[in-house]
C-alpha positions in Angstrom: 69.7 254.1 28.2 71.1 252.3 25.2 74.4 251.4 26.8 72.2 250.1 29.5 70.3 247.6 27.3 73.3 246.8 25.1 75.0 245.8 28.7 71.7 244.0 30.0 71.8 242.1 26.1 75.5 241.1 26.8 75.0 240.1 30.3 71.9 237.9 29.1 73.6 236.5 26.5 76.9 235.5 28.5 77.7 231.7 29.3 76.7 230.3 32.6 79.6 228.8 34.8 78.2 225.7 34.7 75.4 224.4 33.1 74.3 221.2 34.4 75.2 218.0 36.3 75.6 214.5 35.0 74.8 211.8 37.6 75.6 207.8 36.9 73.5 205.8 39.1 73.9 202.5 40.6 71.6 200.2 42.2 68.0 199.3 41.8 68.2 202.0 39.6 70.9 202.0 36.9 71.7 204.9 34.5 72.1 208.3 33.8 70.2 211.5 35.7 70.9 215.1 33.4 69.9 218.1 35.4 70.5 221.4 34.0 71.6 223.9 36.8 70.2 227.3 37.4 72.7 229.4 37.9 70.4 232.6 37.7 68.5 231.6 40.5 70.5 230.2 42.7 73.7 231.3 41.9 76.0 230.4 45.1 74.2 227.4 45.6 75.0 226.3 42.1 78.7 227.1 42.5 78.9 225.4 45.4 77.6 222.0 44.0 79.8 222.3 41.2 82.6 222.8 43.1 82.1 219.7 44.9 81.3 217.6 42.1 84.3 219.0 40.3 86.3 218.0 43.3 84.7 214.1 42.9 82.9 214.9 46.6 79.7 213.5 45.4 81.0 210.3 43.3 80.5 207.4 45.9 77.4 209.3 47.9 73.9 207.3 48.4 70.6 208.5 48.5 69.8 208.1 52.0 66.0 209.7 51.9 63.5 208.7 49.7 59.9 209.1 50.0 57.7 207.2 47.6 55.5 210.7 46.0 57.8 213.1 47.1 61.6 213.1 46.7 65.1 210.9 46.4 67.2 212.8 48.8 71.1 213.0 48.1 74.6 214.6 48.5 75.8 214.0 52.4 79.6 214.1 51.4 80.5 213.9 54.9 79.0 211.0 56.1 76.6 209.1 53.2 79.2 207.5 51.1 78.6 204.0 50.4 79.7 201.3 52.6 79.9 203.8 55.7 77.4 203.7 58.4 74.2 204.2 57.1 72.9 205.1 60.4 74.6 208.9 59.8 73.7 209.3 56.3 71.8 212.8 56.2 73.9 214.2 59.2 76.4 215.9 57.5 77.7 218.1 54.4 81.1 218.9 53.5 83.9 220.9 54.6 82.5 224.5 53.2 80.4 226.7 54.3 76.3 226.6 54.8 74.9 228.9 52.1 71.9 231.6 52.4 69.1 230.8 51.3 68.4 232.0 47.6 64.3 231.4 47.4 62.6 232.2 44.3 59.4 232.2 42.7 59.8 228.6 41.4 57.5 225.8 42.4 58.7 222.6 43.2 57.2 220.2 40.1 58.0 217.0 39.1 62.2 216.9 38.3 62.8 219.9 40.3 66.2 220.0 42.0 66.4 221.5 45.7 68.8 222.0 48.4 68.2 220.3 51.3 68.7 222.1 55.1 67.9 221.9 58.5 65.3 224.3 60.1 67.6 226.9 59.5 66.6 228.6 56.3 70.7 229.6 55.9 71.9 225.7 56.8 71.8 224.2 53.1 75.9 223.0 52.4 75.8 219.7 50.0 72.5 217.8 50.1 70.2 218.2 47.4 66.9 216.6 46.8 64.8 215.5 43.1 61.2 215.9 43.4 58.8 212.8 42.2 55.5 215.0 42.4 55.0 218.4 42.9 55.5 219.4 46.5 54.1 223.1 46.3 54.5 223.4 50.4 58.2 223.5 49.5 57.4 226.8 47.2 59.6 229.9 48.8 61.0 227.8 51.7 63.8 225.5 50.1 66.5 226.7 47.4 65.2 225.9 43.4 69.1 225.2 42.0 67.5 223.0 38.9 65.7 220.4 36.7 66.3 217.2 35.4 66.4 217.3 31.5 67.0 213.4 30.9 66.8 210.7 32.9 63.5 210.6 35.3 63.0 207.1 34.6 66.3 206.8 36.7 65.2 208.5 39.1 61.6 206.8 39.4 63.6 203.6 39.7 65.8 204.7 43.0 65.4 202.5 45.9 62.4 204.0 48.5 63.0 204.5 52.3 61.1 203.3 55.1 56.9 205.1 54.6 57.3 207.2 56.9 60.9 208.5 57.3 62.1 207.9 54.2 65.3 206.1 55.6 66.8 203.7 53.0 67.4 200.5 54.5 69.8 197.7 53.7 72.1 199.1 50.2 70.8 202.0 48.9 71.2 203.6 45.5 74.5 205.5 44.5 75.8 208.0 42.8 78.7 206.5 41.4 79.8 209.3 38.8 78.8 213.0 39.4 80.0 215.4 36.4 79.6 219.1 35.4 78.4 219.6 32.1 78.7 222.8 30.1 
């Protein structure tokens, strides 16, 4: 039984692969977005948006979907990089697999980070969403992968989408920079 808490300790204790994301954004809103990544919760989820932002997949991607009260929806490597058609934006991923779901007993509060998917609870790939309010209907049905720790006044600032759809029109905001931090 000791070895068994002395291993639970260790594995408690160990470092995270990564430990959050750095976002520049540029736009209407200009600055820095800090999320710290929850690799305990969601841990293929988090390694696969690493991954891409270590790759420089995300740098360059717009935030197509944003609902005034709800959430600034990003991450469409495929087709929402900035100065493509905008029309496509939200249609695509990247070139890795879609990931099962990993729901947990999170709720989704204000500066929650989620993955974004089709109907299919297994369809989430590279779009990710920030929360402005709390959207408790989301609770157990969408992927918790983090929170932002600085930044939320960036994130108030980003450009809203049409009432009811949520489509950014004319230029929308960018991520221009997307780093992991440790």
């Amino acid at each position: 039984m000791r070895n068994l808490l002395t291993a639970l300790a260790l594995l408690a204790a160990s470092p995270a692969l990564a430990t959050g994301l750095e976002i520049q954004v540029e736009g209407e809103a200009n600055g820095t977005i800090k999320i710290e990544l929850l690799d305990d919760v969601a841990p293929k989820h988090v390694e696969q948006i690493t991954a891409l932002a270590a790759e420089g997949q995300y740098d360059g991607v717009v935030f197509h979907r944003v609902i005034d009260g709800f959430m600034a929806q990003t991450g469409d490597v495929q087709n929402g990089r900035l100065g493509a058609d905008m029309r496509y934006a939200g249609t695509g991923g990247s070139n890795r697999p879609d990931l099962p779901a990993e729901f947990s007993d999170l709720p989704f509060e204000r500066g929650v980070v989620g993955m974004a998917r089709s109907q299919d609870p297994n369809s989430a790939n590279s779009q990710f969403f920030i929360m402005f309010e709390p959207g408790y209907f989301l609770n157990g049905q969408y992927t918790v992968v983090g929170r932002v720790t600085e930044g939320m006044d960036v994130v108030d600032a980003i450009k809203r989408g049409h009432p009811r759809s949520g489509a950014v029109e004319g230029k929308p905001d960018v991520m221009s920079k997307v780093t992991v931090t440790d």
